[in-house]
N, C-alpha and C positions, 0 to 999 in steps of 0.2 A: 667675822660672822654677824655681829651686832650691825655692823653698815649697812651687813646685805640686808639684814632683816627689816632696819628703819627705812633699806631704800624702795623696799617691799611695801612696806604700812603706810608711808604719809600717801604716797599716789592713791593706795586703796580706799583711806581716809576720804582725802578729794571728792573722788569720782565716784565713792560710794552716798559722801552727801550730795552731790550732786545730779544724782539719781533719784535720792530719798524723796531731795522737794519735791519731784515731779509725780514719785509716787505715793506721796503723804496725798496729795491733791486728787489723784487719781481712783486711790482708795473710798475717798468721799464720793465722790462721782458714782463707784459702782457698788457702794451700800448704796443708793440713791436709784440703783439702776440702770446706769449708762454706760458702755465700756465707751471711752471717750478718745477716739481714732486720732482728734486733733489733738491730743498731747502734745505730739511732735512739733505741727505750727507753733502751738502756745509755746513750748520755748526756744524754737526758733525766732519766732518776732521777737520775744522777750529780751533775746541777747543781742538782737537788730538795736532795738530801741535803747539798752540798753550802753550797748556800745557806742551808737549813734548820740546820744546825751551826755554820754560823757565826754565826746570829742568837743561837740557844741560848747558847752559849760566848761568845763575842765572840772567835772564833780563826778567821778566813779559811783558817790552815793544817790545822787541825782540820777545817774542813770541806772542803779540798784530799780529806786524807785517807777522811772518811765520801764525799764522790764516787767516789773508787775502790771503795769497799768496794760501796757502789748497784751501780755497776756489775757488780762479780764475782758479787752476789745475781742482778741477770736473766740474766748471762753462765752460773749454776749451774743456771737455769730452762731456759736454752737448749739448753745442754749435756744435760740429765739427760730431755728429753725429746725432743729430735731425735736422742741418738745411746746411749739407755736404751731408752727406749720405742719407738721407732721411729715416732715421728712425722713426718711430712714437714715437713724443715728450713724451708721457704719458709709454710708453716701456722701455724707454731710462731712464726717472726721477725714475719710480718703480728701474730700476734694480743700478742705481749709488747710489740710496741711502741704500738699499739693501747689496750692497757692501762696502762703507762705513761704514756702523755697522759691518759688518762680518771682514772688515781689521783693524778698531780698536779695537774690542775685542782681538785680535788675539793679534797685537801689544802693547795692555794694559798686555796680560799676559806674554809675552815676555821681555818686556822693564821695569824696575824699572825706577819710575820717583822720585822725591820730590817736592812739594809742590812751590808752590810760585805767589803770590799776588801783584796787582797794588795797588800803596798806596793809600787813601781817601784822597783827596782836598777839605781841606775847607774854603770856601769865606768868607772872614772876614763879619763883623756885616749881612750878609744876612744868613748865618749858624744861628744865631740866633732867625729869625723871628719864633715866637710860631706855632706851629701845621706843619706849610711845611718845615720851616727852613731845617732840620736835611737831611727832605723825598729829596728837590730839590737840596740844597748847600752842602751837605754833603756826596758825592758822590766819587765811583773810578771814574778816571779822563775822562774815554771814556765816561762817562753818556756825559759830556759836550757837546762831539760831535754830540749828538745826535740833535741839533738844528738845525748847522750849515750844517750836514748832509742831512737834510728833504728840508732846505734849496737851497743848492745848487742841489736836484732832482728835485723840483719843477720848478727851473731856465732852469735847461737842458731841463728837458722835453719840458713847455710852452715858454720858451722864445731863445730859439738859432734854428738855422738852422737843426741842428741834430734831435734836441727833436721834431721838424718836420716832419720830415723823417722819428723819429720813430714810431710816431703816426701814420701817413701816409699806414706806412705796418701794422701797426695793426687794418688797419678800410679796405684800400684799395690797396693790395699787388701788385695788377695787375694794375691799374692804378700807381703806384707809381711807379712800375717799367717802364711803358712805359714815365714816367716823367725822368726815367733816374735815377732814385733812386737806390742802391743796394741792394734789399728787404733783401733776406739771410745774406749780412753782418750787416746790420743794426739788427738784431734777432740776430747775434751771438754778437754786441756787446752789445747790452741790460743783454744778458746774464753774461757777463763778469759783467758789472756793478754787475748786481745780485750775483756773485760768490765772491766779493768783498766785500760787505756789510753783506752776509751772512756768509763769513770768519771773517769777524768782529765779527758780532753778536756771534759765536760760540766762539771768542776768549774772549769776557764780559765775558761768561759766564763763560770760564776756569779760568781763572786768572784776572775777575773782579770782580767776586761773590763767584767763590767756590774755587777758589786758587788750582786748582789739575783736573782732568780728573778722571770719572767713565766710565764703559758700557751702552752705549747708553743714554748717561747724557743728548743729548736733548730732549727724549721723548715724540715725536710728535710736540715738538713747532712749527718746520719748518709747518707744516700744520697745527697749529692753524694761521702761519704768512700769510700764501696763503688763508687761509678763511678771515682776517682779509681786506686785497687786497677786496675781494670778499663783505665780508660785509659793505667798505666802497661803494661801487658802484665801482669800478674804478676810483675812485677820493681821493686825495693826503689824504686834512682833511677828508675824509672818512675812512682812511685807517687808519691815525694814531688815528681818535677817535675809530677803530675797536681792537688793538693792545691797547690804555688803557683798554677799556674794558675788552679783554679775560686776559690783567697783573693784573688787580684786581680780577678777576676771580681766579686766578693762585696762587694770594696773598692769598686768605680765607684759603685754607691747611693749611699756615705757621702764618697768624696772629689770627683766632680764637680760639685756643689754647692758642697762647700768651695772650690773655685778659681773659682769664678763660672758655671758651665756650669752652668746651670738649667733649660732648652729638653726635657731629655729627659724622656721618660716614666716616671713611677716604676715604674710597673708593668714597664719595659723592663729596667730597670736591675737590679729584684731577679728576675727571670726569666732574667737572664743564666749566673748559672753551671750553672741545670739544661742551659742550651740550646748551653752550652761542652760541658759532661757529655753531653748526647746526642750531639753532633756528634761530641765525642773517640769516643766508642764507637762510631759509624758506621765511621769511620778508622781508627783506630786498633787499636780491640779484636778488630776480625773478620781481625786480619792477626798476633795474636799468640799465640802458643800457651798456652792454657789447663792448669792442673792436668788430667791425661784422667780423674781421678775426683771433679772440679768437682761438688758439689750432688746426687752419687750416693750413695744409702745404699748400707748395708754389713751383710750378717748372714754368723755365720759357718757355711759349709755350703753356703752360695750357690752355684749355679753360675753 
């Protein structure tokens, strides 16, 4: 019984951080204002380049870091034309991430890469605690970050002069700006954040989990990570209990089989966390209070 339950928890573990980065980033993004559509490019490149530097180099860490970098490239795309030019945020996320599968496909069959992996760190006697031990301490090394990461968003946001401002233009863009505030810089730099965390996040997954890059390896995650945003309310532990969620969700595919349960539909199984994600949104989302300048542009003069 204990097997089954560990063989339960590390997957949800996983896939639950692996969501989280995307949705720590996301979450900045739409206290800021922006429901940010290109998530999903951002870590698709992220686990491109990610995977792609690590083949080059033979450094999995090197390529940690070129995934962030992918990332802040589409997040600078995002930024410079939904809240520069004035394109329509939701235009702009469809077609960057759009284009992001169509440049990696293209570049996966182009490019021969090989394989390579972050190594697993394990903490002494906490690696051993029966049932979590293996799921929490037993981890490639970026899981760790993931603390300290949630950490220092929640700081930015509620406690510094920025994470002010950035709230600020996501509730009250026009009063903020008449405060003196820079609305638009303040969106593009949330977004940066976002393309940072989401370069992360896609980089876990190259060379934290699967050690190599496929076609379109992330597979709608990026928008189970903006539902997850959504399903927490707009609030931080809302978000990251939305992201365990749809990771245990995500986990059934790979651990029900592992314990002997075979009878289900595959098709069932990887369909589950959009249909957790729709459901939480039904519930959920339409009972919590939104940024009131959610996915609204901003020129200044506006009335």
């Amino acid at each position: 019984m204990i097997a089954d339950l560990e063989t339960i928890i590390e997957p949800t573990i996983r896939l639950a951080v692996l969501l989280l980065f995307a949705a720590l980033g996301e979450y900045v993004a739409e206290r800021a204002g922006t429901i940010n559509i290109s998530l999903e490019g951002m870590m698709l490149c992220g686990a491109y380049a990610a995977a792609l530097t690590a083949s080059e180099t033979g450094s999995p860490v090197l390529g940690a870091m070129a995934g962030m970098g992918a990332g802040l490239v589409v997040a600078a795309m995002q930024a410079h034309l939904s809240h520069q030019l004035d394109v329509n945020q939701f235009v702009v996320g469809i077609a960057l991430s759009a284009f992001a599968i169509g440049v990696t496909t293209f570049l996966f069959t182009e490019i021969e890469m090989t394989g390579g992996i972050l190594h697993v760190v394990e903490i002494p006697v906490l690696v051993d605690i029966p049932l979590i031990g293996e799921a929490l301490f037993g981890q490639p090394w970026p899981t760790y970050l993931i603390v300290p990461a949630a950490a220092a968003v929640w700081w930015a946001v509620q406690r510094t002069g920025w994470g002010l401002e950035v709230r600020a233009v996501g509730e009250n863009p026009a009063a903020a700006d008449v405060s003196g505030v820079p609305v638009l810089a303040r969106r593009r730099q949330a977004i940066y954040v976002c393309g940072l965390l989401a370069g992360l996040s896609g980089s876990y997954l190259a060379v934290g989990l699967v050690g190599g890059f496929s076609q379109n390896m992330t597979a709608g995650k990026g928008f189970i990570a903006i539902a997850a945003v959504l399903f927490g309310g707009w609030r931080l532990w809302g978000t990251i209990a939305g992201a365990l969620l749809f990771g245990f969700a995500d986990a059934l595919a790979v651990a029900l089989p592992a314990v002997g349960i075979e009878n289900v539909p595959g098709a069932f199984l990887d369909s589950m966390p959009f249909v957790l994600a729709f459901a939480g949104l039904l519930v959920f989302a339409a009972r919590a209070r939104k940024p009131d300048a959610l996915a609204e542009p901003f020129s200044r003069g506006a009335a």
